[in-house]
N, C-alpha and C positions, 0 to 999 in steps of 0.2 A: 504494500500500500504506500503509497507516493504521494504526499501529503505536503504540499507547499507551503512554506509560512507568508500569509500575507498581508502585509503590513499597512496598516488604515492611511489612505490618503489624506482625510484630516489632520489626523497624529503626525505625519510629514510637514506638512503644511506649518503647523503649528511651532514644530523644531524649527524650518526654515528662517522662520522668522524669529523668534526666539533669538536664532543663534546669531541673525544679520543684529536684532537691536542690540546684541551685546558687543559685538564688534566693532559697533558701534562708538559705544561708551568705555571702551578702555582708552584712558588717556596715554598718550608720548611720551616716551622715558626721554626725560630733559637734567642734562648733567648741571645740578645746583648744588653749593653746601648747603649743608645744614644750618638753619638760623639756629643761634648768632652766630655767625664767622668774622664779626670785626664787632670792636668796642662799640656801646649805643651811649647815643646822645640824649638827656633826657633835661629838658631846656624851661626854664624858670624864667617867668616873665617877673623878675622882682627882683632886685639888689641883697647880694647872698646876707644872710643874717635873720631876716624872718623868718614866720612861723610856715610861710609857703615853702622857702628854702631847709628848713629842716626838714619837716614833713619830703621833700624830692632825696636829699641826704639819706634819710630813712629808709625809705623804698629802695631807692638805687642800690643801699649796699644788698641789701634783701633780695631783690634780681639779680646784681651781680651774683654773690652768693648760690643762686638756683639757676642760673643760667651758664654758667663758667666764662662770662666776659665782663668787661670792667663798663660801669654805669658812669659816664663821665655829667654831671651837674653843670651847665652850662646857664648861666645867671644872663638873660638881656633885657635889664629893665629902662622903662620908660613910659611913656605914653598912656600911663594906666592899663600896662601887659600890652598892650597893643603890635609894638615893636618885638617880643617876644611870640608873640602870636602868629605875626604875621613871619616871621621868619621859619616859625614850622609849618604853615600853611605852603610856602613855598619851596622846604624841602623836598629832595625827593620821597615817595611813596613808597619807600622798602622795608619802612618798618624797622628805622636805626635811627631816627628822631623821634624821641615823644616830648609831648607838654604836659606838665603839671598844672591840671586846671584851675584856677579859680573863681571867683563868682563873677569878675569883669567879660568870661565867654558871655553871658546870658547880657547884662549890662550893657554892654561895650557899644554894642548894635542899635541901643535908643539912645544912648548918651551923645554917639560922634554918629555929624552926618552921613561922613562917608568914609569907609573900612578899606583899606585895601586888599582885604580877603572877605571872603563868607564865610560865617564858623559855621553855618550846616553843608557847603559843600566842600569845602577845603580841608576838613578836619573830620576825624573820624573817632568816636569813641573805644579807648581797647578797652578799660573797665569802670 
């Protein structure tokens, strides 16, 4: 007895496509380090001494610490944070500049006419 195994056309069907959307979605192996591979800047719109620059002091050694790179404190005050702001606004996007927020983000925007960044598009919350 000769007995063919015959395999459901839908159940093929179904594989076909199955297996195109996932080949879909594997992403390109793209040759990156590992974050961090170079020291982060983590930038203080306030003249070092305050309770904004302790508090970045604080954190920064606590990521340095969990991260194994060095958190460099980068103090640009002026302008009511402004000048510090806007200097991380137009750093590059790779996530080796942060700002230590303060309540001037919120502020900032009705007090002065005009900004030379957007805190909602130019800045991005990490925590």
């Amino acid at each position: 007895m000769n007995k063919r195994f015959r395999f459901p056309f839908g159940s093929f069907v179904s594989f076909a496509c199955l297996a195109a959307g996932l080949a879909g979605i594997v992403p390109a192996a793209h040759a990156q380090d590992a974050y961090p591979s170079k020291p982060i800047r983590m930038v203080v719109p306030f003249p070092p001494g305050g309770s904004i620059d302790m508090t970045a002091r604080l954190v920064g050694q606590k990521l340095s610490t969990a991260l194994g790179q060095p958190v460099l404190v980068d103090n640009r005050p002026g302008a009511s944070g402004n000048i510090g702001m806007d200097y991380v606004a137009k750093a590059p996007k790779d996530g080796y500049t942060l700002l230590m927020v303060h309540t001037g983000l919120a502020s900032n925007a009705h007090m002065f006419a005009k900004l030379a960044y957007d805190p909602i598009k130019d800045l991005a919350p990490v925590i």
